[in-house]
N, C-alpha and C positions, 0 to 999 in steps of 0.2 A: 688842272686844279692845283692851288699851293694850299700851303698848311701854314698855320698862324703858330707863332711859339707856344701857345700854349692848351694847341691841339693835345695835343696828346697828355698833358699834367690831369692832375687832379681837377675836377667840377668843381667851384664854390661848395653848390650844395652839398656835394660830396667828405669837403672839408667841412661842413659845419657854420660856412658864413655866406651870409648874403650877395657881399660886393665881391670885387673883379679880384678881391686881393685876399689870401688867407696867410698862416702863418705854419711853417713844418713843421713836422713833430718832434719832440727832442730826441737826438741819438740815444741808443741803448747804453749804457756803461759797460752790459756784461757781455754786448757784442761787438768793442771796440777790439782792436788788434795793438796789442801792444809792440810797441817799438824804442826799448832804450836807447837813451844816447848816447854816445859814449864819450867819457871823462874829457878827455881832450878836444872834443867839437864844444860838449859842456862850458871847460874852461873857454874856448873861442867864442862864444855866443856872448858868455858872462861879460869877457874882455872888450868887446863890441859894446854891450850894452851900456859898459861903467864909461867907456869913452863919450859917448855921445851923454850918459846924465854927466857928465864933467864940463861941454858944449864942444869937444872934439871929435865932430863926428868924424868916425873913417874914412880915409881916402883909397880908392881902388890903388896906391900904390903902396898902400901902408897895411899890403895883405900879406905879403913876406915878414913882414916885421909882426905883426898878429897872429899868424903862424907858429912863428918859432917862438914867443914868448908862451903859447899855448901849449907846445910840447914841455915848458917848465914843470914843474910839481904844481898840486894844488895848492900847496904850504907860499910859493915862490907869488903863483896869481893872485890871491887872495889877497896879498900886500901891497900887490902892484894896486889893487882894487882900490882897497882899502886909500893909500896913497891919492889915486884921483877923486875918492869919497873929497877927501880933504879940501880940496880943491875948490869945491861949493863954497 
């Protein structure tokens, strides 16, 4: 005997809806686990992000170099930022 993927899920009925498809519920807020980021992966993310809105996206060798401009200060990223803002 096999088992279909959604043997084991929720019924329709059980969800509330007629057809083969229902919708989850939405996560709890008060039982998420929080996990800060920290500054420096922060600034990396940020610096990622402004590259590609500027249309340079990263290159898997331009990860050294995003790196260390990351360990900058915030004061230092936020220019650089700011700087490919400009660039639009």
């Amino acid at each position: 005997m096999t088992a279909t993927a959604f043997e084991y899920g929720p019924t329709p009925s059980a969800a509330g809806q007629s057809g083969g498809d229902y919708l989850l519920a939405r996560p709890d807020a008060a039982t998420r686990v929080g996990s800060p980021i920290d500054p420096r992966d922060r600034r990396r993310l940020d610096l990622h992000a402004a590259l590609t809105a500027a249309g340079i996206p990263p290159r898997p060798e331009d990860r050294e170099a995003i790196e260390h401009l990351s360990a900058l200060s915030a004061g230092i990223n936020s220019t650089i930022q700011r700087w490919l803002q400009h660039t639009l």
